[in-house]
C-alpha positions as a LaTeX table, in Angstrom:
\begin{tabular}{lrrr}
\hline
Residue & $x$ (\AA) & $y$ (\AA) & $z$ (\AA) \\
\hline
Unk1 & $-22.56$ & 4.88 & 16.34 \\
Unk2 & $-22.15$ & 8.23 & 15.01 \\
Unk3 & $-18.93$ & 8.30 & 12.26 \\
Unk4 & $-18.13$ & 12.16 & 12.09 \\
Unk5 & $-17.36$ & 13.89 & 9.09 \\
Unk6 & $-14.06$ & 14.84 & 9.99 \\
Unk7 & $-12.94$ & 10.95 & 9.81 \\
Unk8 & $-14.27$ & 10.55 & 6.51 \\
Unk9 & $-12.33$ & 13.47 & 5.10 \\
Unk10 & $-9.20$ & 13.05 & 6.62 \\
Unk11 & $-9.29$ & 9.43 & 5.62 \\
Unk12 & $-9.63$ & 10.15 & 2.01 \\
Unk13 & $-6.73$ & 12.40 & 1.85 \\
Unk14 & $-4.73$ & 9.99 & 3.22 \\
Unk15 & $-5.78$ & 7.56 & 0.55 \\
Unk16 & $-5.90$ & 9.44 & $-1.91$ \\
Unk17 & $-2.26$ & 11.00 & $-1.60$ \\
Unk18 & 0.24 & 8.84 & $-3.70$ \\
Unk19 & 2.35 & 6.40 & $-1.48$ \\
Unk20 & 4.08 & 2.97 & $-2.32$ \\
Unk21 & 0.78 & 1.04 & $-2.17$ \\
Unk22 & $-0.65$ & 3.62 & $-4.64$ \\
Unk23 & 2.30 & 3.38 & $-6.81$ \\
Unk24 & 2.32 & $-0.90$ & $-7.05$ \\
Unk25 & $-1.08$ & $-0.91$ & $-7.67$ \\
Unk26 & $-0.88$ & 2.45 & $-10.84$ \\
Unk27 & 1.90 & 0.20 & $-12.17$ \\
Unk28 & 0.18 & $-3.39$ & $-12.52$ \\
Unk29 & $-2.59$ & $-1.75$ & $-13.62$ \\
Unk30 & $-0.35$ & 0.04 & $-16.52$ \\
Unk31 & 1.56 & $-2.96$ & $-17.50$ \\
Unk32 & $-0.83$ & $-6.08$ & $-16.40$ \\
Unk33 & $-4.02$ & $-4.97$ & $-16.93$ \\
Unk34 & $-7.02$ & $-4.55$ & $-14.83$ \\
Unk35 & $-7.20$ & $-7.86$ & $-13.02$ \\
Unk36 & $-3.54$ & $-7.41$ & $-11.66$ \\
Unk37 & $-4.81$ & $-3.95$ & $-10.84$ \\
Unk38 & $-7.45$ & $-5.25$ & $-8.26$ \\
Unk39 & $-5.02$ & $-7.85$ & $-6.93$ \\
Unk40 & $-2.44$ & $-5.41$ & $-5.83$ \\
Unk41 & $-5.29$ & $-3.02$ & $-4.23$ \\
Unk42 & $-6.62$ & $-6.27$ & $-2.49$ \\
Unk43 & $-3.11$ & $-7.48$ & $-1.53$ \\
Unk44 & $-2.16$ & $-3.83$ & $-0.32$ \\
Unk45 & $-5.07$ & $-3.04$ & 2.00 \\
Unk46 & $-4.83$ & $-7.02$ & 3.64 \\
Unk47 & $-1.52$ & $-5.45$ & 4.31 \\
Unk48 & $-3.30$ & $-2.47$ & 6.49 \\
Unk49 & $-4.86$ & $-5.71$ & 8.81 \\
Unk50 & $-1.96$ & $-6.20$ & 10.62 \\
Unk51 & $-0.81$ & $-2.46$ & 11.74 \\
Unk52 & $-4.78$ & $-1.84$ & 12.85 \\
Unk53 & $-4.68$ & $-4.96$ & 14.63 \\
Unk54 & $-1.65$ & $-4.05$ & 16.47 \\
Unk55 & $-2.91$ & $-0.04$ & 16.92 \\
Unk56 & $-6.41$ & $-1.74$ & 18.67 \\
Unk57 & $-4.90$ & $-3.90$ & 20.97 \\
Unk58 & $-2.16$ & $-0.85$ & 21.66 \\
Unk59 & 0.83 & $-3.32$ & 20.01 \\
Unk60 & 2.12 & $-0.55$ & 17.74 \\
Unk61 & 2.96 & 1.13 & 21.31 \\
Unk62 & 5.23 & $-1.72$ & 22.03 \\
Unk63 & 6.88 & $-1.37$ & 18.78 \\
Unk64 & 7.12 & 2.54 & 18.89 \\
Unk65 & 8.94 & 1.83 & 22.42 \\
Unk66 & 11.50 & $-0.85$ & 20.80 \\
Unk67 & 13.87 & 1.17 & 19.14 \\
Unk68 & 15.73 & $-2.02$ & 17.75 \\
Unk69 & 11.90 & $-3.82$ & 16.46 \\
Unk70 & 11.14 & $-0.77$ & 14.67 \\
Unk71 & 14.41 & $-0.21$ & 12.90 \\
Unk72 & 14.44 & $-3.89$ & 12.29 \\
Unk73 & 11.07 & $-3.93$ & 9.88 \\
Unk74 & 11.85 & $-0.77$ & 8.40 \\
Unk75 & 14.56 & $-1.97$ & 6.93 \\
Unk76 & 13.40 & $-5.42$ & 6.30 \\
Unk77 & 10.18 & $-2.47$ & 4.18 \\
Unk78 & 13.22 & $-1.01$ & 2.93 \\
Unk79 & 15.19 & $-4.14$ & 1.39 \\
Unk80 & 11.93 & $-5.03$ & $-0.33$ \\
Unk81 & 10.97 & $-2.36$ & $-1.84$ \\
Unk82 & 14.51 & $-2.05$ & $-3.19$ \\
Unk83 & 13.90 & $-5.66$ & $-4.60$ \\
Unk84 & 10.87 & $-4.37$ & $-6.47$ \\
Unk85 & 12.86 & $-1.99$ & $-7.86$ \\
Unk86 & 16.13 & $-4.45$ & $-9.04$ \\
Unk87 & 13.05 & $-6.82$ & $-10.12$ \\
Unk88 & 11.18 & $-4.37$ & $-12.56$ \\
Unk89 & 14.57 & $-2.69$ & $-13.99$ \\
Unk90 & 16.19 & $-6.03$ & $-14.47$ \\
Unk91 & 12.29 & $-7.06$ & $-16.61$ \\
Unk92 & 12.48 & $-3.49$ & $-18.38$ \\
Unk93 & 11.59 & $-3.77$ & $-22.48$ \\
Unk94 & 11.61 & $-7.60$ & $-21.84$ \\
Unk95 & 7.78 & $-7.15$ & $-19.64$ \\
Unk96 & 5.01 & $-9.52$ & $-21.17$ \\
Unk97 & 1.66 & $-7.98$ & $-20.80$ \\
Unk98 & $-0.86$ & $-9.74$ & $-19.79$ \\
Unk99 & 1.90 & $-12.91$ & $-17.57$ \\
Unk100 & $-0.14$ & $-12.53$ & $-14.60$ \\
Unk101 & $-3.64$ & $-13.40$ & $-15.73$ \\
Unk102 & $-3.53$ & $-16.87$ & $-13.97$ \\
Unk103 & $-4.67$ & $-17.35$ & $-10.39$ \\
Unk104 & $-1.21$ & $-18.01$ & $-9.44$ \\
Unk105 & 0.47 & $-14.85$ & $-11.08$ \\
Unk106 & $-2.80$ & $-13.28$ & $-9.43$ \\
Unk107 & $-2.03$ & $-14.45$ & $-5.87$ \\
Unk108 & 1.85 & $-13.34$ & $-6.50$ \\
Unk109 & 0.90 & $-9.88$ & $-7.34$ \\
Unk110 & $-1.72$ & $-9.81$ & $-4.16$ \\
Unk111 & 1.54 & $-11.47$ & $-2.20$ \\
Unk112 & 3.79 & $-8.48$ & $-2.78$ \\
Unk113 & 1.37 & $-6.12$ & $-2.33$ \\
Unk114 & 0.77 & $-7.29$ & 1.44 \\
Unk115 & 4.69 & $-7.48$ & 1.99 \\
Unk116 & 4.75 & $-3.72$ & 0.63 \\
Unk117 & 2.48 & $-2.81$ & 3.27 \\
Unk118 & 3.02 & $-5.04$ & 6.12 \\
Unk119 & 7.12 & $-4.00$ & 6.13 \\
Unk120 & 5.99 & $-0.43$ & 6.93 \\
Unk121 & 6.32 & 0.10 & 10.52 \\
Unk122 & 5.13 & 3.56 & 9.84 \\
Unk123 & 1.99 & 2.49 & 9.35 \\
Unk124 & 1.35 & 1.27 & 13.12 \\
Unk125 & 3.36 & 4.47 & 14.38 \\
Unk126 & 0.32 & 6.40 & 12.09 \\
Unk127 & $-3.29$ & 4.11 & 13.00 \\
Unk128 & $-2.18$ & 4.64 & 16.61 \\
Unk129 & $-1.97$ & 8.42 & 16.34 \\
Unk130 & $-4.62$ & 8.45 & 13.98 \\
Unk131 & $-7.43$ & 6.46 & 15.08 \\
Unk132 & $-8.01$ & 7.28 & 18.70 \\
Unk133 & $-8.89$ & 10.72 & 17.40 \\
Unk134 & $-11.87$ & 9.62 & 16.43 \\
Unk135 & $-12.81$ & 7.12 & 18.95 \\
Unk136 & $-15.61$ & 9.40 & 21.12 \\
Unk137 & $-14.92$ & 9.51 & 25.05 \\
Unk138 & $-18.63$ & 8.49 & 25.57 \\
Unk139 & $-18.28$ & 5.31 & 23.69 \\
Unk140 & $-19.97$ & 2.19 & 25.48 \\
Unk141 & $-16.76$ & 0.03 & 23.27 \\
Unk142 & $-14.12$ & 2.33 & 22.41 \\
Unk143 & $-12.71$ & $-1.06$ & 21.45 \\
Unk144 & $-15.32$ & $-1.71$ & 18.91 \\
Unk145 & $-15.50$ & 1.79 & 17.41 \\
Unk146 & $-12.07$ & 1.55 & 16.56 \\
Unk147 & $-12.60$ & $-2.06$ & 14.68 \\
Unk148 & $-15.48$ & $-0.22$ & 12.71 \\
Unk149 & $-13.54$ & 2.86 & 11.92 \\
Unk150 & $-10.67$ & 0.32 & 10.89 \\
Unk151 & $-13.30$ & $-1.46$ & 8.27 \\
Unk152 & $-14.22$ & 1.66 & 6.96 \\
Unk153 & $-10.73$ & 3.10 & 6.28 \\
Unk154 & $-10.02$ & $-0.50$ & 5.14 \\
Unk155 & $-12.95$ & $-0.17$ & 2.18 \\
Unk156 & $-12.03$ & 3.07 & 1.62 \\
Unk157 & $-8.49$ & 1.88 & 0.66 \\
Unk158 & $-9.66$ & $-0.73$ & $-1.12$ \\
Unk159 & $-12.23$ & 1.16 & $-3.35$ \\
Unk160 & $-9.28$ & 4.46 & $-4.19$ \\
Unk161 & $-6.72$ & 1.91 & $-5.16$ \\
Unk162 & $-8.79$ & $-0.08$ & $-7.49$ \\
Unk163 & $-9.36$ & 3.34 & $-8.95$ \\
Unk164 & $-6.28$ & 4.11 & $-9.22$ \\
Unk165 & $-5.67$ & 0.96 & $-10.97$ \\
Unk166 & $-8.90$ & 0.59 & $-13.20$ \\
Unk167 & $-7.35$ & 4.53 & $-14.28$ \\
Unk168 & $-3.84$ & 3.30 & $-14.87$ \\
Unk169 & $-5.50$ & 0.67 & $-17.28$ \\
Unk170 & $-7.40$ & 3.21 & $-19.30$ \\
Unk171 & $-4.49$ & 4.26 & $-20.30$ \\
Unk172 & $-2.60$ & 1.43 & $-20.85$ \\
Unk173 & $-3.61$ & 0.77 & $-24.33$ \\
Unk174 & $-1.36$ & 3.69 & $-25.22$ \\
Unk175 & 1.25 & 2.74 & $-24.13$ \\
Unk176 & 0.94 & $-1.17$ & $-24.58$ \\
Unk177 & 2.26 & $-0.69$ & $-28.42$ \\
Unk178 & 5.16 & 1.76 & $-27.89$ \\
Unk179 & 8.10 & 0.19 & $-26.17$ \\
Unk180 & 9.81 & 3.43 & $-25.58$ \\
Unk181 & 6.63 & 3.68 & $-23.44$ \\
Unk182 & 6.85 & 1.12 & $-21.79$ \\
Unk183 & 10.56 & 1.08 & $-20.88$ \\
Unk184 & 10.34 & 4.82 & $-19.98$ \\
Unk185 & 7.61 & 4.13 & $-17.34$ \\
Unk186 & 9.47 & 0.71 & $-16.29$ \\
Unk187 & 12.88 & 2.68 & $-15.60$ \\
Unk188 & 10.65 & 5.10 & $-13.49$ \\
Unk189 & 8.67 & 3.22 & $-11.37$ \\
Unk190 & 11.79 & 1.11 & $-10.49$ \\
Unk191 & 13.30 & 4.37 & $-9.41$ \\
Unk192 & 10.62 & 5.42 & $-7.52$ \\
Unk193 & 10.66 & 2.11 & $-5.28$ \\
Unk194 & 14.09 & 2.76 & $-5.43$ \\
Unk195 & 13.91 & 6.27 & $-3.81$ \\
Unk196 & 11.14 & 4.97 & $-1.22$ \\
Unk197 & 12.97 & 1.97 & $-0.12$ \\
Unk198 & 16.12 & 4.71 & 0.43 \\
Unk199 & 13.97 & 6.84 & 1.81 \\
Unk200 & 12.52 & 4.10 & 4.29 \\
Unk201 & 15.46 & 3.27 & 5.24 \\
Unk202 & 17.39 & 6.76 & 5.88 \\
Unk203 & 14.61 & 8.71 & 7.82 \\
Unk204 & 13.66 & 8.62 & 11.10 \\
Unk205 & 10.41 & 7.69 & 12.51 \\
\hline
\end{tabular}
């Protein structure tokens, strides 16, 4: 199956440009090191599963129909990300580097990223604009060319937000020692979930 150029390209601008997934995995990278890094780009593209799952099988129609379904996750998105938010101000100057090294602190982090994701509505609305696009009219399975550009944009994801991440961590050892840092960059990434869970929640689809 031929996999056009055009797919590639317009897949890694939309990974690439900075969104809430982005953002969760920059920040555990900055404050919790690398491993937490990878968690939160594993947790956030297991959190793309669902909304190419549901734009295959033509579900995200359904929900793109239902006024009151769509309005219902977005704000459910919306509520959590404003959790995030609440949850990293209230932990600002108080943060312990390093707390989520264990498997379970691991599994937490991979947790929230899926929740980020899968509470985006948006996301189904997008993969079923997006994908058929690519799927070619002379496919034998358009079915099936749609699962394998899903994988792809799936490892693609994957491989930009790690990264991201493994980036954020360079840096992270100069911040690690200045708590003005650290607060600083606390206060503003709970203001930007802030601002997207508003922002969720206020526009339109």
């Amino acid at each position: 199956m031929h996999i056009s150029a055009e797919f590639l390209l317009t897949s890694l601008v939309v990974v690439l440009i900075p969104g809430t997934g982005v953002i969760y995995t920059v920040s555990n990278g900055l404050f919790l090191g690398w491993r937490a890094s990878i968690g939160a780009a594993i947790g956030c593209t297991a959190g793309i599963i669902p909304h190419l799952t549901a734009s295959i099988f033509g579900l995200s129609a359904i929900l793109h129909m239902s006024a009151l379904a769509f309005q219902l996750i977005k704000f459910a998105g919306a509520a959590y990300l404003l959790y995030l938010a609440w949850m990293m101000w209230r932990e600002t100057g108080s943060l312990a580097f390093n707390s989520y090294e264990s498997s379970a602190g691991l599994w937490r982090i991979i947790k929230r990223g899926f929740l980020i994701n899968i509470l985006n509505p948006k996301l189904s609305i997008f993969f079923l604009a997006f994908l058929p696009l690519f799927v070619s009219p002379e496919a034998a399975s358009p079915t099936l060319q749609m699962i394998i550009l899903s994988v792809l944009f799936m490892l693609m994801t994957l491989v930009i937000f790690i990264l991201y991440g493994i980036s954020a961590n360079g840096v992270r050892s100069y911040v690690v020692n200045s708590p003005r840092i650290v607060t600083g960059l606390q206060r503003t990434f709970a203001l930007t979930f802030a601002a997207l869970g508003f922002k969720l929640a206020l526009t339109d689809r």
